[in-house]
C-alpha angles and dihedrals in degrees: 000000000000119000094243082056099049091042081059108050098043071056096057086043094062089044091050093229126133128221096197124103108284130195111191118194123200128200113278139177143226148160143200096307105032144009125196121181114177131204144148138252109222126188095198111022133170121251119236109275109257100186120050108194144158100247118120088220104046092052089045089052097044089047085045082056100058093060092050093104134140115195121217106214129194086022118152109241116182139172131201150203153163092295111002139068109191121192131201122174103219120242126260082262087047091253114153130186120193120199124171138147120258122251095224134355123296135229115233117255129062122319135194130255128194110198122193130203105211130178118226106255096038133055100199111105122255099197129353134216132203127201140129147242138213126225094184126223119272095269138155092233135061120181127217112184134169114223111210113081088346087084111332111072094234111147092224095163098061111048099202095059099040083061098046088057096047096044095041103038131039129211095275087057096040117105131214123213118282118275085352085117100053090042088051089049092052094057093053086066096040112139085341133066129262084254084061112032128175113251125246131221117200108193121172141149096240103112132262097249086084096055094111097040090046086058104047093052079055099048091041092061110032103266116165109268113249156129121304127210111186132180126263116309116259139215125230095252074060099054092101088066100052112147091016101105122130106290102202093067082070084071094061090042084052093045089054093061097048093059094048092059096041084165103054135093113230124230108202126211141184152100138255106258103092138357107323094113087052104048088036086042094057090038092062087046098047094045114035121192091020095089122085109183136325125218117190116185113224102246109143122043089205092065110046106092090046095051085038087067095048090049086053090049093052090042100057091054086070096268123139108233128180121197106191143151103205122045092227087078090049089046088056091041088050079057105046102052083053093246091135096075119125122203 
């Protein structure tokens, strides 16, 4: 090995990134007629963060990290089973999405993945990845929720601020929003038991660079396990638009997952700051009698008259709606439309 390689790779080591041929593999979902799991091949990735302190600069550099990525565009990903092989080419940003039919029926709960990287002409894998998807119990409920400013404090209207945080704080020092957690573990048992909870969806435009520190904050305080669809992956030149991504795409990934639980009642939930009413709003109106009821927590003035008006107008499709600023109101709304039944 040359000294500047050498040089390099003692770099990549304190930075805790790694140079080697990555597949990362996200949660993903299924049922009795399809799975998709989605994930990423990455040419330079960052490792999981060991250490959670206090220090400005760790946490800048940790956030830096995690913007450290290379995709690998146009790779061969491929999963196999018993029976299948299933091929994806990945996209230009290294994105994959896997869909196939099960074998045989699943039982509800996670269940494990194994993703290769292959090149064309061998069959042997150059890298695996590991992750997991839910086919969720047979429940009345399914939850949709955003994540920025719905139950993570995130600023993500104001783009100064919302870079400060992540730079300055980590996923053990982030706070949710008070009571948010009780009231979200309330809906997974909403109408079923803990043993059988409703699954949740969290689908956001923040990237998915963030997918393991998004995670970790959830995991950290109690938020409901789930699947998470982020938004298009970002370089480091691109840190300064995190969370920035095209909203309206979040309507399609929630549309997906609509269609993938036809028998299921939606539980909407988001915030003020960006375009939640509108997507939540158009949802209600393009699938009556599968939601359930929408909650939107009062972040930004500016925009109340405007998401006032789309609350008005879910609600006049016959759709509860609740527009609050503390938990503790959607908690009570959750109550009084009798959605915190257990049976």
């Amino acid at each position: 090995m040359s000294w500047l390689k050498k040089l390099r790779q003692n770099f990549l080591s304190y930075l805790r990134v790694t140079d080697e041929l990555t597949v990362r593999v996200y949660k993903g979902f299924g049922n009795s007629e399809q799975v998709v799991i989605y994930g990423h091949v990455l040419r330079l990735a960052p490792l999981p963060r060991k250490k959670y302190r206090t220090s400005f600069w760790v946490n800048t550099l940790a956030l830096l990290r995690l913007f450290m990525v290379r995709p690998v565009g146009g790779a061969t990903v491929r999963l196999r089973s018993q029976t299948q092989d299933i091929r994806f080419v990945a996209e230009k940003d290294g994105f994959f999405r896997l869909e196939w039919k099960p074998e045989e029926a699943l039982a509800p709960g996670w269940h494990s993945v194994e993703v290769d990287v292959i090149s064309t002409n061998i069959d042997e894998p150059l890298a695996t990845g590991t992750g997991s998807f839910l086919v969720p119990n047979t429940t009345r409920f399914a939850c949709v929720s955003d994540i920025d400013d719905t139950f993570l404090i995130s600023h993500s209207s104001n783009l100064r601020k919302r870079l400060y945080v992540l730079f300055t704080e980590n996923a053990y020092t982030r706070d949710p929003f008070e009571d948010v957690v009780q009231h979200y573990q309330l809906l997974a048992q909403a109408g079923t038991t803990e043993e059988h909870p409703n699954p949740f969806f969290y689908v956001s435009s923040s990237e998915w660079n963030l997918y393991d520190y998004i995670q970790t904050f959830c995991t950290r305080n109690g938020i409901p396990d789930g699947v998470f669809l982020l938004s298009q992956i970002k370089g480091l030149h691109e840190v300064w638009k995190t969370g920035q991504g095209k909203h309206m795409t979040k309507f399609a990934r929630i549309v997906r997952i609509l269609e993938a639980f036809p028998n299921k009642e939606f539980i909407l939930l988001g915030d003020d700051t960006q375009e939640d009413p509108t997507i939540y709003g158009s949802l209600v109106e393009h699938f009556p009698n599968r939601i359930h009821c929408v909650y939107l927590r009062r972040i930004k003035p500016e925009n109340e008259a405007r998401t006032q008006d789309m609350v008005t107008k879910i609600k006049s499709a016959g759709v509860s709606c609740c527009y609050f600023k503390h938990s503790s109101e959607a908690i009570q709304h959750s109550r009084s439309i009798g959605l915190l039944t257990h049976v």
